[in-house]
VEXMI-158180 format. One record per residue (C-alpha): residue in three letters; x, y, z. Coordinates in steps of 0.05 Angstrom, whole numbers, padded with zeros to 5 digits, always signed. Layout:
N
AlaXYZ...
END
This chain:
582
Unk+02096+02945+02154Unk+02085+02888+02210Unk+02158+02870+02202Unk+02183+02940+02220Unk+02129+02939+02279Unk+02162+02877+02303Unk+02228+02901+02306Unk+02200+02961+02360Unk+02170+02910+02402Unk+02234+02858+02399Unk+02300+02886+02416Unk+02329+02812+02408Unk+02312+02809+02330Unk+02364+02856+02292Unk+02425+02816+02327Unk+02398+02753+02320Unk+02377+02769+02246Unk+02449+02797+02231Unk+02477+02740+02260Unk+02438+02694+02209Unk+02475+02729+02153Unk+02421+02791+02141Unk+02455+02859+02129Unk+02439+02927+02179Unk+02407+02946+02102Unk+02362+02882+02093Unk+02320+02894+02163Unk+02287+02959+02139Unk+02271+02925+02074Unk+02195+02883+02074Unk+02199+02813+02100Unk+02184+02760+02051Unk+02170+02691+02083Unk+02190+02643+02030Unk+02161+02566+02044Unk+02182+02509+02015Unk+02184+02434+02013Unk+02252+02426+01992Unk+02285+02358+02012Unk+02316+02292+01994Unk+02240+02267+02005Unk+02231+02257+01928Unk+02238+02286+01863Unk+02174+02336+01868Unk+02225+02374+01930Unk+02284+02356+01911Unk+02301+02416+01866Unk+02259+02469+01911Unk+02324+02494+01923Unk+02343+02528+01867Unk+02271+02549+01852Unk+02280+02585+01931Unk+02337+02618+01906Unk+02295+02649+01846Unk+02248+02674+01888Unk+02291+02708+01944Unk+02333+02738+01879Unk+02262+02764+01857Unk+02244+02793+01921Unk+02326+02822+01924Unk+02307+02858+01856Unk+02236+02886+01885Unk+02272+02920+01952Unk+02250+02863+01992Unk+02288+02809+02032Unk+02269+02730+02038Unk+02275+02686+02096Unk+02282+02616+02077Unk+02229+02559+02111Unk+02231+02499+02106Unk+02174+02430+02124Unk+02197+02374+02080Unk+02142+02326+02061Unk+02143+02257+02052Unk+02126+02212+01985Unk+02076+02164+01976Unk+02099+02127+01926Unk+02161+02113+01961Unk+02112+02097+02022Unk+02065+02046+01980Unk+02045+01992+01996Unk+02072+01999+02068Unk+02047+02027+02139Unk+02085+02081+02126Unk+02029+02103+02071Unk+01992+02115+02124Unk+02029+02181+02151Unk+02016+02212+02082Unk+01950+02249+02095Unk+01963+02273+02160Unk+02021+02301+02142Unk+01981+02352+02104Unk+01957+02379+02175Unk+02030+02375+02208Unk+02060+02416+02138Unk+02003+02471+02152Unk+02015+02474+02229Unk+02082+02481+02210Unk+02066+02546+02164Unk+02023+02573+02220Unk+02077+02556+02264Unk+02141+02588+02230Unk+02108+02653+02192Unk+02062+02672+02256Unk+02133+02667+02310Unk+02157+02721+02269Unk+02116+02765+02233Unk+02129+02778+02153Unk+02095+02832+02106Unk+02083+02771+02048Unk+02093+02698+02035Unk+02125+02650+01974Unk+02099+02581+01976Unk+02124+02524+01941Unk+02123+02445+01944Unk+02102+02405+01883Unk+02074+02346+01913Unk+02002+02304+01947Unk+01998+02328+02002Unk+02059+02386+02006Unk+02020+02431+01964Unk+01959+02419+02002Unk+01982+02433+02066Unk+02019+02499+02033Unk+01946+02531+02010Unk+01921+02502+02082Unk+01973+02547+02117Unk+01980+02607+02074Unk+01903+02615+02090Unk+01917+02612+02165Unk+01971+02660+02166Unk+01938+02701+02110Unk+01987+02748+02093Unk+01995+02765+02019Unk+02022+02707+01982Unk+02038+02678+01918Unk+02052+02601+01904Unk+02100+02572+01857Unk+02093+02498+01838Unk+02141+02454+01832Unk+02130+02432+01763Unk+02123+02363+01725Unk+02182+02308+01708Unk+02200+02288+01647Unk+02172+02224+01615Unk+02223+02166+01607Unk+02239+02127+01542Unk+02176+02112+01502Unk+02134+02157+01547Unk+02141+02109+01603Unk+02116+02138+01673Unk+02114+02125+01735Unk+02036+02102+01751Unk+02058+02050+01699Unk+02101+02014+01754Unk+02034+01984+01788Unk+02016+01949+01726Unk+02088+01921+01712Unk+02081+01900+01783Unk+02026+01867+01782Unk+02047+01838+01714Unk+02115+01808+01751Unk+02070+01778+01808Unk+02017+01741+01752Unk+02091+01716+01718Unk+02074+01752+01655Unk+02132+01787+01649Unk+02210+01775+01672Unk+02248+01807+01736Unk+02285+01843+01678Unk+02231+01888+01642Unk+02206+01908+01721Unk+02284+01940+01733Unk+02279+01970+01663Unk+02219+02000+01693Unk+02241+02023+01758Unk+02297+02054+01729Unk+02279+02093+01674Unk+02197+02122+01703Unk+02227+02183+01737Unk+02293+02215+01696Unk+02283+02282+01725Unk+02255+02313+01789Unk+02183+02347+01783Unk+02124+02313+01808Unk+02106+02247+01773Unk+02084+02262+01700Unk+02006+02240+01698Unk+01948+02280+01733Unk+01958+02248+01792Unk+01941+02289+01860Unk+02007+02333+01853Unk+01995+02357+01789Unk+01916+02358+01796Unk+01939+02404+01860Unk+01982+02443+01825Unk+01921+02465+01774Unk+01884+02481+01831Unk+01935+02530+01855Unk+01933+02569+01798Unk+01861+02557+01781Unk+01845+02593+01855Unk+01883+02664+01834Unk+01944+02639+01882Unk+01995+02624+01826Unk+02023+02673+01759Unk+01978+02662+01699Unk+02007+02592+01669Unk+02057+02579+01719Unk+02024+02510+01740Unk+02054+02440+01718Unk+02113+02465+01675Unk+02167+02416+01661Unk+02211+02426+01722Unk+02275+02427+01683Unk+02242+02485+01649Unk+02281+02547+01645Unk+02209+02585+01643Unk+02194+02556+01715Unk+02252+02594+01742Unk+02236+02654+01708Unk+02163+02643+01740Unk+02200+02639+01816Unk+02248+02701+01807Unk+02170+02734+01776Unk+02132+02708+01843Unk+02188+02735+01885Unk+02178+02811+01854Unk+02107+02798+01861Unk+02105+02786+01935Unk+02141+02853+01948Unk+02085+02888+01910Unk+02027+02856+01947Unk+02063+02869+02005Unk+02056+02947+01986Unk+01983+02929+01967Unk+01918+02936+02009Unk+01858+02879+02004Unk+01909+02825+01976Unk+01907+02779+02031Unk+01889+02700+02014Unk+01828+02719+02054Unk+01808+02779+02009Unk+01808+02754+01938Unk+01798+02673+01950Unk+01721+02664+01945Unk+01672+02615+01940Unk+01674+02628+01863Unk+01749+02615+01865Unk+01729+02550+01884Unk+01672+02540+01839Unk+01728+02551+01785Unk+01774+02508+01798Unk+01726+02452+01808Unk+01703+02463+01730Unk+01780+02464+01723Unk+01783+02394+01754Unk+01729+02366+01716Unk+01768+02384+01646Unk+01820+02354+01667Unk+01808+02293+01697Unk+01829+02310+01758Unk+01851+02264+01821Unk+01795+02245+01874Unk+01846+02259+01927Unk+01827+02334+01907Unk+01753+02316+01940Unk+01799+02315+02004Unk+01839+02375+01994Unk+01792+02425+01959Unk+01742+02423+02028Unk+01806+02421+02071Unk+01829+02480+02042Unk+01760+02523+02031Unk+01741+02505+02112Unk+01814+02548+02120Unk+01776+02608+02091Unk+01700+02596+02129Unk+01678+02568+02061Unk+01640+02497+02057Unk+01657+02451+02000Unk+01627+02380+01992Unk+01626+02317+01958Unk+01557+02351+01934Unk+01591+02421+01905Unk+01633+02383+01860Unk+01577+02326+01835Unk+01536+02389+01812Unk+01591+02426+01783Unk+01616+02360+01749Unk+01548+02343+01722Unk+01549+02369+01644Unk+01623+02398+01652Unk+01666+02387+01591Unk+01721+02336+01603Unk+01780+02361+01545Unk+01856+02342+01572Unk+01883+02276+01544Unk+01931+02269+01590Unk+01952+02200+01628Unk+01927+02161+01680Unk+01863+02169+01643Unk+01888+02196+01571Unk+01940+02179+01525Unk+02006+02233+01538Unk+02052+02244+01592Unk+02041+02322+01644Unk+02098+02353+01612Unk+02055+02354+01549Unk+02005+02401+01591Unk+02040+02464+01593Unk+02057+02444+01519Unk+01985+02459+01497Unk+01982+02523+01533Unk+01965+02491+01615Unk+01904+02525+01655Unk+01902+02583+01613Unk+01877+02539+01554Unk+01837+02498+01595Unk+01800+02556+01618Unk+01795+02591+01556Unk+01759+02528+01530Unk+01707+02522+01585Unk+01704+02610+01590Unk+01631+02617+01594Unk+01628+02575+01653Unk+01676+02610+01696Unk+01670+02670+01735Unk+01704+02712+01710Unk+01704+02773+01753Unk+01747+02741+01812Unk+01807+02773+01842Unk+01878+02732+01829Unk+01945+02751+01866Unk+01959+02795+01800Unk+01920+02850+01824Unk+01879+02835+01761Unk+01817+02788+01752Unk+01816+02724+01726Unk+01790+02749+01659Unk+01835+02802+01663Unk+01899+02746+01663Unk+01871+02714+01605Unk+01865+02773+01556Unk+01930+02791+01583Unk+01967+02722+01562Unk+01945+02721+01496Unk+01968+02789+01479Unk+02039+02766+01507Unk+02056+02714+01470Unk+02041+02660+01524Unk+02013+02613+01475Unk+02069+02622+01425Unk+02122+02602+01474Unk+02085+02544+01487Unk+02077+02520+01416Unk+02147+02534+01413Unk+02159+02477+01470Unk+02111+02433+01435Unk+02149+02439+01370Unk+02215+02418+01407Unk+02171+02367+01436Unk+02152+02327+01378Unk+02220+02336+01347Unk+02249+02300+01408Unk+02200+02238+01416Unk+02192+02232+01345Unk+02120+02247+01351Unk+02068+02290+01316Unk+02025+02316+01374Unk+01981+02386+01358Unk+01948+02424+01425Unk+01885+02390+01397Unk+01904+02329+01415Unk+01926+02353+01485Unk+01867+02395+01506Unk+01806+02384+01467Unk+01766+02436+01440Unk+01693+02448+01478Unk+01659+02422+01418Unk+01699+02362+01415Unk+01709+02337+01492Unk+01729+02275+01512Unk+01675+02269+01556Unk+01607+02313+01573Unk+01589+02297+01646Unk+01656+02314+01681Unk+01706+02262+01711Unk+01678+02248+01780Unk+01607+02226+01801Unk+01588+02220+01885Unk+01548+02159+01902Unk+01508+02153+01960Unk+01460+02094+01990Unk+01452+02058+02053Unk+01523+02025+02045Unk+01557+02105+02038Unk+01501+02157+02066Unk+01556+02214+02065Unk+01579+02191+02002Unk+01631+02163+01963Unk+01668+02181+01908Unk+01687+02154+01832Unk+01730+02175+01785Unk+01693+02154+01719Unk+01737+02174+01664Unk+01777+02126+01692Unk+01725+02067+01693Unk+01711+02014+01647Unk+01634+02027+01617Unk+01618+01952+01636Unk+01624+01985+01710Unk+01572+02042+01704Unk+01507+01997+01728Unk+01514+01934+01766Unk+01491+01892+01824Unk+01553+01852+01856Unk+01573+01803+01908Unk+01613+01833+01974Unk+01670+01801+01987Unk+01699+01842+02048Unk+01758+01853+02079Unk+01793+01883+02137Unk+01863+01911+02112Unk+01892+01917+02030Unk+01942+01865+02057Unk+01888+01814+02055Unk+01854+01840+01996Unk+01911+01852+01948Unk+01926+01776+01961Unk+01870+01748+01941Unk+01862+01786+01872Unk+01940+01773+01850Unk+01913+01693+01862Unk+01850+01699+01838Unk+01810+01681+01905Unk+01763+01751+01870Unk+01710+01730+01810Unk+01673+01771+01769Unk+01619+01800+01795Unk+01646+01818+01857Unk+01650+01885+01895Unk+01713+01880+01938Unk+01712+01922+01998Unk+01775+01941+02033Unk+01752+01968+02101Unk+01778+02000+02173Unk+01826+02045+02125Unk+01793+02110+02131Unk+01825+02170+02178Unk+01801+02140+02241Unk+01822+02069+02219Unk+01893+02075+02196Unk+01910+02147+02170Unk+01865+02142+02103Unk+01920+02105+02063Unk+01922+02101+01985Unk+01901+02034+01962Unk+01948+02038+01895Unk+01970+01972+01892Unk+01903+01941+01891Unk+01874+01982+01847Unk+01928+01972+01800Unk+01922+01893+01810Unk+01852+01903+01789Unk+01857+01949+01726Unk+01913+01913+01700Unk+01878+01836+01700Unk+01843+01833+01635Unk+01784+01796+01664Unk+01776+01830+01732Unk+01788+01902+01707Unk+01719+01902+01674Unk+01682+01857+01714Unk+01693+01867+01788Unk+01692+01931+01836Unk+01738+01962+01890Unk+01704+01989+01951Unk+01731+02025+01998Unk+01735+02080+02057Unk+01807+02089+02044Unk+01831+02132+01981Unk+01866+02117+01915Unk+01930+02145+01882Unk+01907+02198+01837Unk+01944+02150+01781Unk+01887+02099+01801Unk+01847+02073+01749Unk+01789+02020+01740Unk+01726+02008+01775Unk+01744+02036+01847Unk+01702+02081+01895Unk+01742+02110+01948Unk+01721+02153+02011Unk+01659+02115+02027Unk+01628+02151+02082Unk+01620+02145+02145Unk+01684+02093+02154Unk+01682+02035+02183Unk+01726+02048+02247Unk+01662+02104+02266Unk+01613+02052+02252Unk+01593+02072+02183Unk+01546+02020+02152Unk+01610+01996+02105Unk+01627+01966+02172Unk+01562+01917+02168Unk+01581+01891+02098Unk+01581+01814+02103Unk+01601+01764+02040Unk+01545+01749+01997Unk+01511+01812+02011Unk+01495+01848+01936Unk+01516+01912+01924Unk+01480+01963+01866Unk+01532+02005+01834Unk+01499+02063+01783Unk+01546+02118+01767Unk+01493+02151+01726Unk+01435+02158+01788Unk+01502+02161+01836Unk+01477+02101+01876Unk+01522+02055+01914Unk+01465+02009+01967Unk+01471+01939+01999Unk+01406+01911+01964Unk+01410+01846+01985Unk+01430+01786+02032Unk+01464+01717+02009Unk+01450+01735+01943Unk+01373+01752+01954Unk+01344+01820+01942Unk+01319+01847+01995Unk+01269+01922+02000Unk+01293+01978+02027Unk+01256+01978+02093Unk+01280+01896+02106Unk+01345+01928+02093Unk+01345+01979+02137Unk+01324+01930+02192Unk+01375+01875+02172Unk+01430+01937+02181Unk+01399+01953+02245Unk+01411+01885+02277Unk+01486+01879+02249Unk+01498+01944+02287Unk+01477+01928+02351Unk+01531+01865+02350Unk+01589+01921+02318Unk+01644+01937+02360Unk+01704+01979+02337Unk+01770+01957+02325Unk+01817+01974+02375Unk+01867+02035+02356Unk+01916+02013+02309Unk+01959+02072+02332Unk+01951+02084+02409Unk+01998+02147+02411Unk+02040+02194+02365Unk+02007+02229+02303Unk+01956+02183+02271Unk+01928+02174+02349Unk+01914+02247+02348Unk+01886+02246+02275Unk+01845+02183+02289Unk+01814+02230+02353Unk+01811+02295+02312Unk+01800+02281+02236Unk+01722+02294+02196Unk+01697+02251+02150Unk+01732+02233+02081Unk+01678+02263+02051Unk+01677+02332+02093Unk+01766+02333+02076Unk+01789+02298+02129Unk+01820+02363+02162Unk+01830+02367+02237Unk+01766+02381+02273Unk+01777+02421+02343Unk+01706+02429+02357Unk+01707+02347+02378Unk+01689+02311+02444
END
């Protein structure tokens, strides 16, 4: 094994490994490089810990010995509606260069991941491809809901409920302190737990293991189980990330996304994480596998129950037994055994009845009534036909942008607004808690993509929005920023190119009108000062606005988001670190 190599060629590593605490007896055994995000960060790390010490008690039991990592990530919740949201996506990069940092300074034979979380996760399946030995990733799980199902993407509207003065200082704290009684990632498919799906949809995590209730004694079984499972791939040939992650993987968990509902961030992390393995994934791969996908989880932002309620109804297994005939099939997983292989497999287990046997305690506990029905839809009765996402393009977003549509009032599908733009969320935010917005309008919040300020979340906004009874089904949100994956409403996010590289969301000037069609995916300036205009006197109006564009100047001019402002691709390519720039 590599680790056993590496002890030939360093003399230095048996004393300073037996001075970490490793026994003469643990050096011969296979090196397990066990990852994690635990931290104080938030609640999606802040039990990674004991889930750490499953694992390494896993790998103990399989002959193997784990060394503990550790690259903490940060939360953007906590971050919200601050600069410091803007750190959040490139901290995906810095998590990943710390994998390919820390596993490739000392060589191991196989890997345990874990994190939870937005952009943890993310940067996890980012660095296990880089350092491609065999791996398997454990997710951190969901938190429970509070009293009456309250969770935590519910705090934007109470916010924004407090700021219009339609509720009291009083029912806001009730909310604060009661969204999140338990650690796990938030409980709606936001981006952690739309990531965490994706894990397990791509072969990298045990069959079911994704989005369990993190005070579930099941997930620790699941982290002693990944722990033993390591050991064996590390025995096994053709197991690398590299060998049995394929462009099908991808295909599948994209169909995986659509049932579910999943977050948009995922259009940022799904070609981040596919360029890790030489495979190109667009804006364009998931608008065709969206397109007449069955949409079947009613689970919040855009359904009715809380994430815990997922693994409930049987999790990605019984989303992928619903939409079978669409998925290949045939691809490897980190079992050793194909994806179709894992399903037969869990249903000859009792998978499914353990799960019912959660539900049932379930219901008992809230009082409630809820059948797996209700959670995941059958095929024949979806929620939706046409996926959950739709990519618009136009002269205003030529690479594209992106909407999340189960998630958008109908009176939003097909309409032709009046810009209103603006520079920063600060400004914008203020002038739709006061009303300054009307309906009709498509409010663009600009100079917030990667190159602008770090690709921030525009949460708060979007909340203000979707909560105002009038201007939640009347008005749009534009922008080249992103939205929490708890967003909902009628927001487009990504919008391609930004403005800060001169993307024509840059030109945007009040008055001009703006066609929105989510069912042709169109998203064009058509007009001027409230005049339609053809395409060709548009294109030339465009023209002469970009001759008189400048750039702003850097909002960071050194540290991190300096380098990422240099470095990163478009929103719509995954915003990953691009090398191969002048």
């Amino acid at each position: 094994m590599i680790s056993q190599e590496m002890r030939k060629l360093a003399p230095e590593m048996d004393p300073l490994r037996l001075g970490t605490g490793w026994t003469v007896e643990d050096l011969a055994k296979p090196q397990i490089f066990v990852e994690s995000t635990f931290g104080d960060s938030h609640p999606g790390s802040g039990h990674l810990d004991k889930l750490v010490a499953a694992a390494c008690e896993g790998i103990a039991a399989a002959g193997g010995h784990g060394a503990r990592y550790f690259c903490t990530d940060m939360c953007d919740g906590e971050s919200q509606g601050t600069d410091g949201i803007n750190y959040s996506l490139v901290s995906r990069e810095m998590i990943a260069n710390m994998i390919e940092i820390q596993a490739n300074a000392t060589p191991f034979d196989a890997g345990v991941y874990m994190a939870s979380c937005d952009k943890g996760l993310p940067g996890n399946l980012m660095g296990l491809a880089r350092v491609n030995i065999p791996a398997v990733v454990v997710t951190g799980g969901t938190m429970a809901a509070g009293p009456n199902m309250l969770t935590l993407e519910q705090l934007g509207m109470y916010s924004a409920q407090y700021e219009r003065g339609e509720i009291d200082e009083a029912k806001l704290q009730w909310a604060k302190q009661n969204a999140c009684p338990s650690c796990g990632a938030c409980s709606f498919i936001g981006t952690a737990s739309t990531m965490q799906i994706m894990a397990e949809a791509l072969g990298l995590s045990l069959p079911g293991s994704a989005l369990l209730p993190a005070t579930s004694p099941d997930l620790i079984d699941y982290a002693r189980r990944a722990g033993e499972q390591a050991v064996k791939l590390a025995h096994m040939e053709g197991m690398r990330p590299r060998d049995i992650v394929t462009l099908k993987s991808f295909e599948n968990a994209i169909l995986v996304h659509a049932a579910v509902s999943g977050s948009t961030n995922c259009l940022l992390h799904l070609p981040a994480i596919a360029h890790e393995y030489g495979i190109e994934i667009t804006g364009e791969t998931f608008d065709r596998l969206h397109r007449g996908a069955r949409y079947l989880l009613d689970v919040r932002p855009a359904g009715r129950w809380p994430a815990e309620f997922f693994y409930y109804a049987g999790g990605v297994p019984a989303i992928m037994e619903e939409i079978k005939e669409h998925l290949h099939l045939d691809v490897m997983t980190i079992t050793g055994k194909t994806l179709g292989e894992n399903l037969e497999e869990l249903k000859r287990n009792g998978f499914y009845e353990r799960c019912q046997h959660w539900l049932d305690q379930a219901n008992q506990r809230c009082g409630t009534h809820i059948t797996k029905e209700d959670i995941i839809r059958p095929y024949d009765k979806a929620i939706g036909t046409d996926g959950s996402i739709a990519i618009l393009k136009g002269n205003l977003a030529p690479e594209g942008a992106v909407i999340k549509h189960t998630a958008c009032p109908k009176e939003m599908f097909s309409a032709v607004l009046n810009a209103r733009p603006f520079d920063s969320e600060e400004a914008c935010i203020d002038a739709v808690l006061h009303h300054k917005v009307k309906p009709g309008d498509a409010v663009f919040i600009r100079y917030e993509g990667p190159k602008g300020s770090g690709m921030p979340e525009m949460f708060y906004t979007s909340e203000a929005i979707s909560s105002d009874k009038e201007l939640g089904r009347s008005i749009a949100l534009i922008t080249d920023g992103r939205f929490s994956g708890a967003s909902t409403g009628p927001v487009i996010g990504h919008c391609s190119p930004e403005a800060q590289a001169g993307g024509p969301i840059a030109l945007v000037e009040e008055g001009d009108l703006i066609q929105l069609d989510v069912k042709e995916r169109i998203l064009a300036i058509v007009g001027v000062k409230g005049e339609r205009k053809t395409p060709e006197e548009m294109d030339a109006i465009l023209a002469e606005r970009k001759k008189s564009w400048k750039p702003k100047a850097a909002k960071y001019p050194s540290g991190v988001l300096r380098l990422f402002s240099e470095l990163a691709e478009s929103p719509m390519k995954g915003a990953y670190l691009s090398y191969d720039k002048k």
